[in-house]
Residue, then its C-alpha position, 0 to 999 in steps of 0.5 A: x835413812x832419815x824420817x821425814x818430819x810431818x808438819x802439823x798444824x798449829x792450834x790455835x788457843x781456844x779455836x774449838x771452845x769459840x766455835x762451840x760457843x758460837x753454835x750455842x749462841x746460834x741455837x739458842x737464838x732460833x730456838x728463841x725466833x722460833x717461840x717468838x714467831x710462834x708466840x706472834x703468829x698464834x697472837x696474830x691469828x686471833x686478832x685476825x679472826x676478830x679483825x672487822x675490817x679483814x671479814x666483816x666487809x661492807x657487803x656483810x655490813x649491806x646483807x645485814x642491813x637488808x637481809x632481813x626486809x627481803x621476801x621469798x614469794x609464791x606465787x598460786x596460778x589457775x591453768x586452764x585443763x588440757x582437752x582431752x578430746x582436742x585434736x592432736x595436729x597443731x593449730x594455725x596461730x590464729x585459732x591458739x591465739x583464741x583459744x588462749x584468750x576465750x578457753x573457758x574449760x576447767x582450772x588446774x593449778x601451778x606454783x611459780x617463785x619470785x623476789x621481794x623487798x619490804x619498803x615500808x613499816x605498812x608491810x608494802x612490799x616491791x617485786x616485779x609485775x610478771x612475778x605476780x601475773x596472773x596469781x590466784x594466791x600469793x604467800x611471802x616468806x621472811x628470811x627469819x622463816x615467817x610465812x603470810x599472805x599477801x594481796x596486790x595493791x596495784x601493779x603495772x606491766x609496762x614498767x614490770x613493777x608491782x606492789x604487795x601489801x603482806x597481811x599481818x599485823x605483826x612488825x616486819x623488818x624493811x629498807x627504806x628506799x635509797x637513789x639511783x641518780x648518782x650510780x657510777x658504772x664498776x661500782x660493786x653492788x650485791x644481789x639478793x633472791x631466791x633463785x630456784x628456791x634457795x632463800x637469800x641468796x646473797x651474789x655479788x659484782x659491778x654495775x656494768x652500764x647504765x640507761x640499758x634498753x631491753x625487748x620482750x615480745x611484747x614489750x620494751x624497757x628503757x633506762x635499765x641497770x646492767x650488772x653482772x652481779x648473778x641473777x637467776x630464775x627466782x630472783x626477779x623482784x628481789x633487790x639490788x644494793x650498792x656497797x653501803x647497803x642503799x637499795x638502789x635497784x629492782x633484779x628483773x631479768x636476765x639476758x638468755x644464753x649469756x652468763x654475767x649479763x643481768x638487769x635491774x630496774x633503777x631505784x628513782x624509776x620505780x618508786x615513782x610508779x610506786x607512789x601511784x600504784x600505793x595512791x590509785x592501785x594502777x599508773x595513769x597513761x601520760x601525753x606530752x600532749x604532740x603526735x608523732x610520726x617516723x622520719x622516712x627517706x622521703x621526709x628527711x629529703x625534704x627536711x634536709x636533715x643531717x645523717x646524724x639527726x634521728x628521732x620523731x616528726x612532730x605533726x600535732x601539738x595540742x593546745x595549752x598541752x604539756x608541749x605547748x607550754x614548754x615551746x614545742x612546734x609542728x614540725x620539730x623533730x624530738x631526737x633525745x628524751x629523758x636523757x635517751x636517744x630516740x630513733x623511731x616514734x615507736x620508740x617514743x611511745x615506750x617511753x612515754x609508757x614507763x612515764x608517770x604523771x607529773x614527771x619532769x622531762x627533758x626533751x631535746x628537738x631539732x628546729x631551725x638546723x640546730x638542736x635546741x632542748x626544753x622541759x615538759x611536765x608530763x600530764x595524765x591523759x583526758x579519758x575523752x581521749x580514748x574514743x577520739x583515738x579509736x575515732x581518728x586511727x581507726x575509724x570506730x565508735x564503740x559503745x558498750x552494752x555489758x556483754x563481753x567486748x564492745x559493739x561497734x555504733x558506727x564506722x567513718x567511710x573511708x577509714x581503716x575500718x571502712x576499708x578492712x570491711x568493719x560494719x556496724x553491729x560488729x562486736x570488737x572483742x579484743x586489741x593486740x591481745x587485750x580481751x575487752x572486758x571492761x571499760x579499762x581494759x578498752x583505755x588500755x587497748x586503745x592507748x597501746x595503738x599510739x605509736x603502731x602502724x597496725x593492730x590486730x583484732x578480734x571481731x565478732x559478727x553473727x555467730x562468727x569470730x574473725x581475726x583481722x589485722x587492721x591498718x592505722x592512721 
């Protein structure tokens, strides 16, 4: 039986060498990758953790340069004490309202927090009004720890700006004051503060849009930032710097049950009020020297003004008046002021109320069918103003004679006064909240009436106190 052969295959020569000696090459290359790689990642890790421009960003560079100017404020507030023999049914709203502004029953007291920011080498330092409203004492706290006192050089609450004066003599680290005209929405900006009581906090976002107009129950602000930039309670006075570190805003509220909707008060805005408070410890009322009043169905039948025209009738300027000389009439409809869109002449009052002497203002007004623009120089009101205006809208001639309120010498037939049954000898002792005691607390009261349809006020007459809402004219 034959034995089959069986095929081999044939080595070739060298084959198992080669392939060993691939391998080695092939080893030895990843052990060499492998050393290198860690070698350079190591090498590249240091020069990362050194790398300025991957950690020290412009906002590390921006907290750094104003870290240091921004201020933790406390401030000190006398409540009246509880009565503990008070009735416990509630009041009617009238009878709260008086007692709010009269109760004289004995002090206690509560602790509110706030922002702020050193704006000169005199320690002058800028904040929000409603964050010192009221204060019996006010401390300020530096980021490096220091604590002093500080007293209010002035403040004004239609534009919710204040400013402190800290009382050392010590050198204090401030910012100089940077521009809002050329802010660009989506632009990153960073916000510092102290909300809740955790001193500089740094928060970061965009500029969300600009020129934002927000109400108070009492009040409304134009020409507001919007950021979304978080912004907490504490915060409101603190400031609000752009990516090179330019202060360009003031924190000052946030919108309720919303997140990422914040406000700040533009930059330009709040130095001019500054310069008066620092110059005359108050913001003197401006005129344009017009009166003004809303646009109703019927005027605008008349007019024939197009739907789209909105603003405020002009029915008197007066003579050689800010107005006057830039060429505004009787009769012109103001639609546009200040680069804002006017819709009522309420709404024209407020912002004549954030407005500051000497302002330059661009005014836009309807005449003719066409839309025509002008500038006006806003001038401070004459005192002798104040009882011409009490005179023509309300019908009164107050005087004073040092007792809280001011007595009533006369009251013109036939005027909102007369009607509501105003005599003289009553004694006025408040306006739309305003406790009238003092004389600038009367020019205060008396200029909020511009723009209202009515007022409500106190009156005293005998050993009774009345609460009376008057018309105006």
């Amino acid at each position: 039986m034959k034995t089959r052969n069986r095929l081999k295959p044939r080595r070739r020569p060298f084959a198992g060498r080669s392939s060993r000696v691939l391998l080695g090459f092939v080893a030895r290359g990843l052990c060499l990758g492998l050393c290198f790689g860690l070698c350079f990642g190591l090498a590249t890790g240091n020069a990362l953790a050194s790398d300025p421009f991957l950690r020290r960003t412009p906002t590390v560079e921006a907290v750094k340069k104003v870290g240091p100017a921004v201020v933790s404020i406390t401030t000190e507030h006398l409540q009246q004490a509880q009565n503990p023999f008070a009735r416990s049914s509630p009041q009617p709203r009238s009878q709260q309202y008086f007692s709010e502004l009269f109760d004289q029953r004995a002090p206690r007291s509560s602790h509110d927090l706030g922002s702020g920011v050193i704006i000169s080498p005199e320690g002058h330092i800028l904040t929000n009004e409603h964050v010192i409203r009221r204060a019996h004492r006010i401390s300020i706290t530096l980021a490096d720890g220091r604590t002093f006192s500080a007293q209010i050089v002035g403040a004004d609450p239609s534009n919710d700006i204040a400013v402190l004066k800290a009382e050392t003599e010590e050198d204090l680290p401030w910012v100089d004051p940077g521009t809002s005209s050329d802010i660009m929405v989506g632009e990153p900006v960073i916000a510092i503060g102290n909300p809740f009581g955790f001193s500089n906090t740094v928060t970061t976002g965009v500029i969300s849009a600009v020129n934002r107009s927000i109400r108070t129950e009492q009040l409304a602000f134009h020409g507001f930032l919007q950021t979304d930039a978080s912004i907490n309670p504490g915060n409101s006075g603190g400031p609000l710097v752009n990516a090179e570190g330019s202060l360009i805003g003031i924190n000052t509220a946030i919108y309720q049950g919303a997140e990422g909707i914040g406000f700040a008060i533009p930059i330009d805005a709040a130095q001019r009020v500054v310069a008066e408070l620092i110059e005359h410890g108050e913001v003197h009322p401006v005129t344009l020297g017009i009166e003004f009043q809303d646009l109703d169905p019927a005027l605008r039948e008349v007019m024939d003004l197009p739907s789209s025209i909105t603003g405020s009738l002009i029915n008197r300027v007066r003579p050689g008046g800010p107005a006057d000389i830039a060429g505004i009439r009787r009769g012109d409809v103001l639609t546009r002021l200040d680069g804002r869109s006017i819709q009522s002449a309420r709404q024209l009052f407020e912002v004549l109320e954030t407005t500051t002497p000497e302002q330059r203002m661009t005014v836009g007004y309807w005449r003719d069918e066409k839309l025509s623009t002008a500038e006006v120089v806003a001038k401070e009101i004459p005192e002798n103003v104040v009882a011409e205006l009490a005179s023509r809208r309300m019908g009164l001639s107050l005087e004073s004679d040092g007792e809280i309120g001011f007595k009533i010498s006369s009251v013109r037939q036939q005027s909102p006064a007369s009607l509501t049954g105003l005599q003289r000898g009553d004694r006025l002792l408040a306006v739309n909240g305003v406790v009238l005691n003092s004389e600038d607390s009367l020019r205060r009261a008396i200029l909020g009436l511009r723009g209202r349809e009515r007022a409500l006020i106190v009156v005293q007459r005998g050993r009774g106190r009345y609460h009376l809402m008057i018309p105006l004219r």
